[in-house]
C-alpha positions as CSV (number, residue, x, y, z in Angstrom):
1,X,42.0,-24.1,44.0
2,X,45.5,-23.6,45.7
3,X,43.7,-20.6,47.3
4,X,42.1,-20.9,50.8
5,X,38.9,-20.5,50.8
6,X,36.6,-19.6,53.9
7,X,32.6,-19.2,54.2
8,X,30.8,-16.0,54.7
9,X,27.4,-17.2,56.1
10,X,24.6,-15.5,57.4
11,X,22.4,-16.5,60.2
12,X,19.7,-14.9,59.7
13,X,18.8,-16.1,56.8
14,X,19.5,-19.1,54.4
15,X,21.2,-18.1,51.0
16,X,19.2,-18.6,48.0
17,X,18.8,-18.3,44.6
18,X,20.2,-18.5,40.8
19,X,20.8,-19.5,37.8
20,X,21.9,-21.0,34.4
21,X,23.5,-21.8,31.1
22,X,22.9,-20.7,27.6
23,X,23.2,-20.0,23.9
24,X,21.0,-18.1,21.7
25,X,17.9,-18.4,19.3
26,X,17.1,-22.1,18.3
27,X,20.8,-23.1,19.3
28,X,21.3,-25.4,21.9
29,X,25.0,-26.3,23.7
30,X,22.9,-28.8,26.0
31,X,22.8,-31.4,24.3
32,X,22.6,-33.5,27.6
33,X,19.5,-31.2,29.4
34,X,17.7,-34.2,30.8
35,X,20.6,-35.1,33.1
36,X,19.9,-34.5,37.2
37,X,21.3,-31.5,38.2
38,X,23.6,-33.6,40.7
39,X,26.4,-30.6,41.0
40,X,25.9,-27.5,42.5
41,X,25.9,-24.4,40.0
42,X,29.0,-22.5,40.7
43,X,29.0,-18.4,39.5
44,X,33.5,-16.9,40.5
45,X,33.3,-13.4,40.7
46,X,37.0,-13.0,39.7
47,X,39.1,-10.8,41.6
48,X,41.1,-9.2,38.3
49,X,41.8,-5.6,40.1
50,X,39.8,-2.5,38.1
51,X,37.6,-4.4,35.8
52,X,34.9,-7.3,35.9
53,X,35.1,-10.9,35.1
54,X,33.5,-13.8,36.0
55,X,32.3,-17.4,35.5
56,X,29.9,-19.8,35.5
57,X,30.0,-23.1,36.0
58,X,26.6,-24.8,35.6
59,X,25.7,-28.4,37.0
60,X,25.6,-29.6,33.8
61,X,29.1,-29.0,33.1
62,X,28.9,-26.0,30.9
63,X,31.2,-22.9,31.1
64,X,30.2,-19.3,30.5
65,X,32.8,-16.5,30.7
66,X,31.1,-12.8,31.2
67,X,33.7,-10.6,30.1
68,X,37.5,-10.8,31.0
69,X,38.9,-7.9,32.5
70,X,42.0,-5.8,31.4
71,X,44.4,-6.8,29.5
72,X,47.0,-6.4,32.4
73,X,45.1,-8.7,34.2
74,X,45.6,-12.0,32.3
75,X,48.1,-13.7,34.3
76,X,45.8,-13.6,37.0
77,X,42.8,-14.6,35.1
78,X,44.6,-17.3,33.1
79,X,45.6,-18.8,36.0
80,X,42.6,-18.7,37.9
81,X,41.1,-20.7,34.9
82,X,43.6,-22.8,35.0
83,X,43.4,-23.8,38.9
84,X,39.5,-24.6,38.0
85,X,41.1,-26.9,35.2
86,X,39.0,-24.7,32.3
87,X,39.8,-25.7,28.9
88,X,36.7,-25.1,26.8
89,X,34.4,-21.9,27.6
90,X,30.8,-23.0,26.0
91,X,29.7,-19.2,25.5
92,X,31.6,-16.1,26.2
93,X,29.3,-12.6,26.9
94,X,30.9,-9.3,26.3
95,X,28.6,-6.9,28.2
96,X,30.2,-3.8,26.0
97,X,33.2,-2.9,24.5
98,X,35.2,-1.0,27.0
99,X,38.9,-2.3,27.7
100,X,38.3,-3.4,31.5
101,X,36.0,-5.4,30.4
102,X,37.3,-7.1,27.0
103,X,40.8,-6.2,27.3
104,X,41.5,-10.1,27.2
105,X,38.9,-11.4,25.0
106,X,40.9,-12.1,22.0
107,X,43.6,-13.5,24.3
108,X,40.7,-16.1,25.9
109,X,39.5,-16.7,22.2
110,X,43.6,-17.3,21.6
111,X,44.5,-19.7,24.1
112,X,40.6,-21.7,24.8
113,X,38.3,-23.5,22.6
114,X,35.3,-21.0,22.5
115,X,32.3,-22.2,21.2
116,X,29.8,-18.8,21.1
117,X,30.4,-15.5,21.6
118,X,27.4,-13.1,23.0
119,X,28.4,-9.6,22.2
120,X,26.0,-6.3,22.8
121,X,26.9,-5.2,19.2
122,X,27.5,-1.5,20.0
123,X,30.6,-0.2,18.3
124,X,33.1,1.4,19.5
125,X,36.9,2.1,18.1
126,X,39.1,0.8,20.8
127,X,41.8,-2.1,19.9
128,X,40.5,-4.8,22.2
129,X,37.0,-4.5,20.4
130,X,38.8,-4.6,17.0
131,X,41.2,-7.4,18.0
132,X,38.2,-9.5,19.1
133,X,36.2,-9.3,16.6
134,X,39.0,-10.4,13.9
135,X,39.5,-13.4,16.4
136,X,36.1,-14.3,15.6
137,X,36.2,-14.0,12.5
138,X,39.2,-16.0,11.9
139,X,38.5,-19.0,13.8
140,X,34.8,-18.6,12.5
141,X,33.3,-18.6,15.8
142,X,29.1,-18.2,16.1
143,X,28.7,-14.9,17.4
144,X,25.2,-13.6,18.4
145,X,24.2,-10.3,19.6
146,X,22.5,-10.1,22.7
147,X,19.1,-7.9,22.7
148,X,16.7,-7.7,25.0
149,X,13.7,-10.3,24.8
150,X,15.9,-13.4,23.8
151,X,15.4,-16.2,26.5
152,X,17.4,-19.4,26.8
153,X,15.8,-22.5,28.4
154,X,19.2,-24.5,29.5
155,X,17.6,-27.4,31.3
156,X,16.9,-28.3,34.9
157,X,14.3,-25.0,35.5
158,X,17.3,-22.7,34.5
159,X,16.8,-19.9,32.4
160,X,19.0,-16.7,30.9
161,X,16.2,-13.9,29.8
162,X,18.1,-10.7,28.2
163,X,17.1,-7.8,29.8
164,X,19.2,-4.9,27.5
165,X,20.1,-3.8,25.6
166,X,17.6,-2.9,22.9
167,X,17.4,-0.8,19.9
168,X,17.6,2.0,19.1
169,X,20.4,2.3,21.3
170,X,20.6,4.9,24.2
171,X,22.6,7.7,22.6
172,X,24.1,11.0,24.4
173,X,24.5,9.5,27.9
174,X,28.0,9.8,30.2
175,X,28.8,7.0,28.5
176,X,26.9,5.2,25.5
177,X,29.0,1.9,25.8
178,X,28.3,2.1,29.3
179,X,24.1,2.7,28.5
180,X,24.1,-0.3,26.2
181,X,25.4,-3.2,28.3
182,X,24.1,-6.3,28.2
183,X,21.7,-6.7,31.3
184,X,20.4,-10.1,32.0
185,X,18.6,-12.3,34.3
186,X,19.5,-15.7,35.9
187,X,16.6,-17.2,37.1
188,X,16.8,-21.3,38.6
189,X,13.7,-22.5,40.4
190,X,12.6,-19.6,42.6
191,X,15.6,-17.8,42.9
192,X,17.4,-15.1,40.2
193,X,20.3,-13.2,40.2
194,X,21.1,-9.8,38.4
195,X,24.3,-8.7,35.8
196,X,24.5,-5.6,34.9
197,X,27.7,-5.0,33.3
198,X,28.5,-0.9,33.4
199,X,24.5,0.0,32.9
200,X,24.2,3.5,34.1
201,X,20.8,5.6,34.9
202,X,19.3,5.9,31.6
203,X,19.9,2.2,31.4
204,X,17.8,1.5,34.5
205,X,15.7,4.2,33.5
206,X,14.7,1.7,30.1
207,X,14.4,-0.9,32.5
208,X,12.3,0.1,35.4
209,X,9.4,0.0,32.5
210,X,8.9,-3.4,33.5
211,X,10.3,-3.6,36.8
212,X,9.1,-6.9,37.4
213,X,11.3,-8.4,36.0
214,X,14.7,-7.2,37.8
215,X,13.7,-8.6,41.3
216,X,16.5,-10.9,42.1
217,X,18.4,-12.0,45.3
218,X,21.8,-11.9,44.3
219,X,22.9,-8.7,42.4
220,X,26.4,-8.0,40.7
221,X,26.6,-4.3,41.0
222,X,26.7,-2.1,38.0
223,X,29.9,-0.2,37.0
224,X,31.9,-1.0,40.1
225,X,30.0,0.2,42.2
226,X,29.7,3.4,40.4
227,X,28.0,6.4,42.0
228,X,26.3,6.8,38.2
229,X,24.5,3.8,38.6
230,X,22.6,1.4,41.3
231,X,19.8,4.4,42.0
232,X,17.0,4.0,44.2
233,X,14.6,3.0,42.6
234,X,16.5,0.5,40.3
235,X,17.6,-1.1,43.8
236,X,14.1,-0.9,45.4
237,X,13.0,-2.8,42.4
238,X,15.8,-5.4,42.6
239,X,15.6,-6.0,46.4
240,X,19.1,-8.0,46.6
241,X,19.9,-9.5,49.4
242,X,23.4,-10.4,48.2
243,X,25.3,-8.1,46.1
244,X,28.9,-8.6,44.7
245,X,31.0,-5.5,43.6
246,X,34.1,-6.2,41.3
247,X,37.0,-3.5,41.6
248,X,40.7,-2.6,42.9
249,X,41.6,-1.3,45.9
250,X,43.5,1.6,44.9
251,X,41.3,2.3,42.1
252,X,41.2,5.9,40.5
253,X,37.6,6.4,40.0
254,X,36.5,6.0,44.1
255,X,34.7,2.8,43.3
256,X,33.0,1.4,45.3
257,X,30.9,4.4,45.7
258,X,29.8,6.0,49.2
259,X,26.9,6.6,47.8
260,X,26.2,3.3,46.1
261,X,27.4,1.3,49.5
262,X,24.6,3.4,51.3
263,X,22.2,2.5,48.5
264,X,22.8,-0.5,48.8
265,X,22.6,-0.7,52.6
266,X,19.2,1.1,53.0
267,X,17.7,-2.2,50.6
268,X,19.6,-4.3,53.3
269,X,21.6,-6.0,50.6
270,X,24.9,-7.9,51.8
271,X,28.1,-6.2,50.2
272,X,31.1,-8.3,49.0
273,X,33.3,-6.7,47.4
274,X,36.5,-8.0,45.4
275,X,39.2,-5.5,45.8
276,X,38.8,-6.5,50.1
277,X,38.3,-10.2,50.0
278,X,39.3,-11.5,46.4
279,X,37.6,-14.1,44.4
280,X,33.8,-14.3,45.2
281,X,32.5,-18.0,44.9
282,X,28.9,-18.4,44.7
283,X,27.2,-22.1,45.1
284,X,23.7,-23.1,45.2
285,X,21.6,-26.6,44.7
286,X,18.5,-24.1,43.3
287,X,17.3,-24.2,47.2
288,X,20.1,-22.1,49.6
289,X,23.7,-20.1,48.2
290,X,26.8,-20.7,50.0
291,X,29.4,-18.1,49.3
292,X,33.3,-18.2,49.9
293,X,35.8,-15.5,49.4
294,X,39.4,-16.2,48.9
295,X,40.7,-14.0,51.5
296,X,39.3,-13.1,55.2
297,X,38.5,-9.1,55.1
298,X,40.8,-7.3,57.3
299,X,38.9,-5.8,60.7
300,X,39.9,-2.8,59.2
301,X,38.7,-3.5,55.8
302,X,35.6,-1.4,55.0
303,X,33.1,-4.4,54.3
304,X,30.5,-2.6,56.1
305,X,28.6,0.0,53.8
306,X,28.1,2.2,56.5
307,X,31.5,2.6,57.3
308,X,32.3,4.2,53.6
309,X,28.9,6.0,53.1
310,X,29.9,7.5,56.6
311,X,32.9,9.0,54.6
312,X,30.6,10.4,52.3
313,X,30.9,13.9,53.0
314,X,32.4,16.2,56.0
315,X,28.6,18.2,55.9
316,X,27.1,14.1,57.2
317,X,27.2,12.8,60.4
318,X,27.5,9.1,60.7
319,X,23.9,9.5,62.4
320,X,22.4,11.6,59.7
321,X,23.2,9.0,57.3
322,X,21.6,6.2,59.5
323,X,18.9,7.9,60.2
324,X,18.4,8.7,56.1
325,X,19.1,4.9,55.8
326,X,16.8,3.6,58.4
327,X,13.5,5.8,57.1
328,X,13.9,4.7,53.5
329,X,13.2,8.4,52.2
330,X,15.3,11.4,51.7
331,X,14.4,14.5,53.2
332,X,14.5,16.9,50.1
333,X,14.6,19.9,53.2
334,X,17.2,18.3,55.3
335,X,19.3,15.9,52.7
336,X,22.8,16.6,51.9
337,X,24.3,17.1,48.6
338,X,25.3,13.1,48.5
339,X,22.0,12.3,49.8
340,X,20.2,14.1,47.2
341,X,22.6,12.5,44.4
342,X,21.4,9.0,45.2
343,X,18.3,10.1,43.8
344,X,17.3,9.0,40.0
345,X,17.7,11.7,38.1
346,X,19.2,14.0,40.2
347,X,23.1,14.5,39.7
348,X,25.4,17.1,41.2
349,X,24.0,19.7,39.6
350,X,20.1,19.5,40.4
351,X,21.6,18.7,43.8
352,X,22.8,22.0,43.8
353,X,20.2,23.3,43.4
354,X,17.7,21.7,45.2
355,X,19.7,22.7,48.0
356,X,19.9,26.8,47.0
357,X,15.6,26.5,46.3
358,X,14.8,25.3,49.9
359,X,16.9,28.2,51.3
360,X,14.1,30.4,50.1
361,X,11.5,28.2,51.2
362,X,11.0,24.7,52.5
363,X,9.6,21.7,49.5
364,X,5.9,20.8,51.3
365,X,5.2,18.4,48.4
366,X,6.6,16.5,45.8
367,X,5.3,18.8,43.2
368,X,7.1,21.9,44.8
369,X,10.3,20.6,42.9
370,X,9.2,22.0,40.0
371,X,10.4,25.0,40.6
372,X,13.6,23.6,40.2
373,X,14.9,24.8,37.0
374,X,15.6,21.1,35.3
375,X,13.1,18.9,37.0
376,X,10.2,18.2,35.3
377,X,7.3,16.2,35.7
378,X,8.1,13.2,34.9
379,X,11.3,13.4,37.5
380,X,8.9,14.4,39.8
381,X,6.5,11.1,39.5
382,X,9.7,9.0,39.7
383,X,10.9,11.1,43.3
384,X,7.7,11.2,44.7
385,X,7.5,8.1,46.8
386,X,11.3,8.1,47.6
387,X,11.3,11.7,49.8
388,X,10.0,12.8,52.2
389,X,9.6,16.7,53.9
């Protein structure tokens, strides 16, 4: 790429872990799995401003395009495809139908040979869901829904298992395209990573029944970097040690997060994120991870979670939010509003209140929060080994 590229390393630690290639059911693009992995796997976390794309390039030559960003953005994605010489994608993966994320798909279906599309299936009436799918029907394209369960063997030890959705779908959350991404798993050797396209909390919610399965070292971050999603427990499940957030810098909506940038601090996770360095490249041999970025982050540039979540709120100290972040728990007698939301389950509102019910008297026990009008006892189960009194 014309681009100069530089390497983030860490000392501490070598980087490992990921990933893949794919199709669905009995159908198989590698038609050459027997051939040595010789070639690094490469994942580019395109920098496309408020939206997510990116790409995977597996050692076995094969291309996968997970979603393609806004339709604003395809000069810039376009021509990053074309710097990495891209002229057929071998599966594309529409996480959901929401224009930041498929606002170019029928333009890549337009101007590419695609030979499968993956698409979550959940309807919804925008234009770039309606455009794409009449692009696929026209050139008579395979296209497969993605549910969870479905697992793709693509050679070498690399597998794609589908984590979400699954039916019925989630209905009556903030954002039901959102709820229904498409959530998988890249696994290669010992190492995974984690997409999660704009899952939210009832999506984690669905999978945290078999949490298991989410641990992975390398995490693209849900939504942005949304405050509505990356809770606690969803995180302390995942245990990244590497996690890539895709958004603009002068973005609308606050993403990244405060609250998702302490989040993801308190698992130790490393945050990259687009909108301050560009273009993410992820490489790995199955054994270490190399990333490259494809700008140097300002000194100024807020890289460091803590300097964000320190923003959080005028009631936080940048020591009470270390101190929250170093014990692990939050203090339900002590926490601040943002503190609290970063619980699951426990939005503005319950925040709220939480805070007006201690001011009668202090929470002794986990079980105390039932007095809190909306907080039953099944939120209660899931908070009781992330606070503390």
């Amino acid at each position: 790429m014309s681009s100069t590229f530089f390497s983030i390393t860490n000392k501490y630690q070598a980087f490992k872990t990921f990933i893949l290639f794919f199709l669905l059911g009995t159908v198989s693009f590698l038609s050459n799995v027997e051939k040595s992995f010789a070639e690094p796997l490469r994942v580019h976390f395109i920098d496309i401003g408020q939206g997510d794309s990116a790409l995977i390039q597996s050692p076995n030559d094969k291309v996968i395009l997970i979603d393609s960003g806004p339709s604003k953005s395809w000069k810039a994605l376009k021509g990053y495809l074309d710097q990495l010489n891209i002229k057929e994608i071998d599966l594309m993966i529409n996480t959901h139908p929401h224009s930041d994320h498929i606002g170019n798909a029928s333009r890549i279906l337009e101007h590419f040979k695609v030979k499968m599309v993956l698409d979550s299936g959940f309807a919804h009436p925008i234009r770039a869901y309606s455009q794409l799918l009449a692009s696929v029907k026209e050139k008579k394209i395979p296209l497969k829904l993605g549910r969870k369960g479905r697992t793709i063997a693509i050679g070498g030890g690399a597998n794609l298992e589908l984590l979400a959705p699954e039916e019925p779908f989630i209905k009556n959350s903030r954002s039901d395209p959102n709820s229904n991404s498409i959530v998988f798993r890249l696994s290669y050797k010992n190492q995974a990573a984690l997409f999660t396209g704009d899952a939210e909390e009832e999506t984690e919610t669905r999978l945290l029944v078999d949490s298991k399965k989410l641990r992975a070292d390398l995490l693209k971050v849900a939504h942005h970097g949304s405050k509505h999603a990356s809770g606690r427990a969803f995180l302390d499940a995942v245990k990244p040690k590497y996690a890539v957030v895709s958004c603009s810098e002068t973005n609308r909506y606050g993403h990244p997060a405060p609250e998702t940038l302490l989040a993801l601090n308190r698992v130790q996770a490393q945050a990259m994120v687009t909108a301050q360095v560009g273009s993410i490249v992820a490489s790995t041999d199955g054994e270490t991870w190399q990333f490259t970025t494809q700008r140097k982050p300002s000194p100024s540039a807020t890289i460091n979670p803590l300097k964000k979540a320190q923003q959080i709120s005028s009631t936080n100290t940048p020591n009470t939010i270390q101190n929250a972040s170093a014990q692990g728990k939050v203090n339900v007698n002590t926490a601040s509003l943002n503190e609290l939301k970063t619980l699951p389950r426990i939005g503005p509102a319950l925040s709220k209140r939480i805070i007006e019910a201690r001011k009668d008297s202090k929470f002794t026990q986990a079980s105390d929060l039932r007095r809190v009008r909306g907080i039953g006892a099944k939120t209660v189960e899931k908070l009781a080994p992330l606070i503390t009194f």
